[in-house]
Steps between C-alpha positions, in 0.01 A plus 500: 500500500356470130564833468904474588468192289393669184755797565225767530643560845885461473809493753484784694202679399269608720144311559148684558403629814313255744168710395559478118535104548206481695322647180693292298406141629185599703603367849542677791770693621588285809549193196732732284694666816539082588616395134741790449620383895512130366681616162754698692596195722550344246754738343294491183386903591713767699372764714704820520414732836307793349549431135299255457473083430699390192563189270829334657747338262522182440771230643541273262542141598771189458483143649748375730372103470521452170732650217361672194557760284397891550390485181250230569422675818423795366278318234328390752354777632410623174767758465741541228881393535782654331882501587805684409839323448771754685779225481624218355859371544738195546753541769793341663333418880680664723598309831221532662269432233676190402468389866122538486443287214795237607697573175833567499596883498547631168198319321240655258170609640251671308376814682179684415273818644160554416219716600137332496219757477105442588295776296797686449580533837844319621475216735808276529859560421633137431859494494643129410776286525491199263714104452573497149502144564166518583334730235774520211279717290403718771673831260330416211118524661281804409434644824243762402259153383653255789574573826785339647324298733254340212829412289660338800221271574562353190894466484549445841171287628516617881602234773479765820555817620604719740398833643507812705311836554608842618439861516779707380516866409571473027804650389533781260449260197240275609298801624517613195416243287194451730424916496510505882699708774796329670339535861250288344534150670459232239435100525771305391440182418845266469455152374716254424411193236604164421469233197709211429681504816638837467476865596289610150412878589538761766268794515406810687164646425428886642146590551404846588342470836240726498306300223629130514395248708598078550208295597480109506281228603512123537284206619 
């Protein structure tokens, strides 16, 4: 584990044999053939039928219970955040839109795509919907700096929120943005906030599934 931890043995590479470990910690081989068993359960190593046992890559991890920002949650685990603004628009809502946020059809929204990264490696596509009644200077926000999420805490203090989660294959442009193949499933995360007694943001967050995970907990 400190070994993954300090990047000397990275995604995907391959770890000693059983025998070199043995020499490496001075245990026996029945201990290292039960850690590298242990590890494996645990998804944190990956054996490979006559290739050999390898470093598995990592699922990153969001929280269900509470809302926060990737940044932060990134942070937290002591990895670097960056993100990538891909759009940023005001548009007419259409219809349906307009029916989702209970404003009449034809009303600005502010629309924006970004793509969060952990290490370099992309984690979340976070397409959003945004009240301009809510968050009036949602356009003028330096996204690279502030992630949406951390700017509408402020502007648009949160009084609930609503959500659902779903596996669904990514389209062409969200599986690029997140350099995965289409018959990759990914985790979409929809959520739907409110402040002040109205609809304040609607959001759909793709994960790659193959290294993102939700966890929670609560007492």
């Amino acid at each position: 584990m400190a070994e993954i931890a300090a990047g000397t043995w990275k995604e995907g590479d391959v770890i000693p044999s059983e025998q070199a470990l043995v020499k490496q910690f001075g245990v026996s081989r029945m201990t290292v053939n039960r850690a590298v068993r242990e590890l494996t359960a645990e998804q944190v190593l990956t054996r490979r039928q006559g290739s050999g046992t390898y470093v598995a890559q990592q699922k990153y991890q969001a929280t269900l219970l509470q809302i926060k920002s990737i940044a932060d949650e990134v942070r937290a685990r002591g990895h670097a955040h960056r993100s990538s603004l891909q759009q940023l628009e005001r548009i007419k809502a259409s219809d349906l839109m307009a029916k989702q946020f209970d404003l009449p059809s034809g009303h600005p929204l502010f629309h924006s795509v970004i793509v969060h990264f952990e290490n370099g490696v992309p984690i979340q596509v976070e397409d959003r919907w945004v009240n301009p009644q809510c968050a009036p200077d949602y356009m003028e926000q330096d996204f690279a700096h502030l992630t949406p999420n951390e700017y509408l805490m402020q502007a648009a203090p949160l009084q609930g929120a609503t959500y659902s989660v779903e596996a669904l294959a990514a389209p062409r442009d969200i599986a690029d943005m997140l350099a995965i193949d289409t018959k990759q499933a990914c985790l979409v995360l929809k959520r739907q906030t409110r402040s002040g007694g109205m609809i304040a943001s609607l959001v759909t967050m793709w994960h790659p599934g193959h290294r993102y995970q939700f966890a929670g907990s609560f007492n």
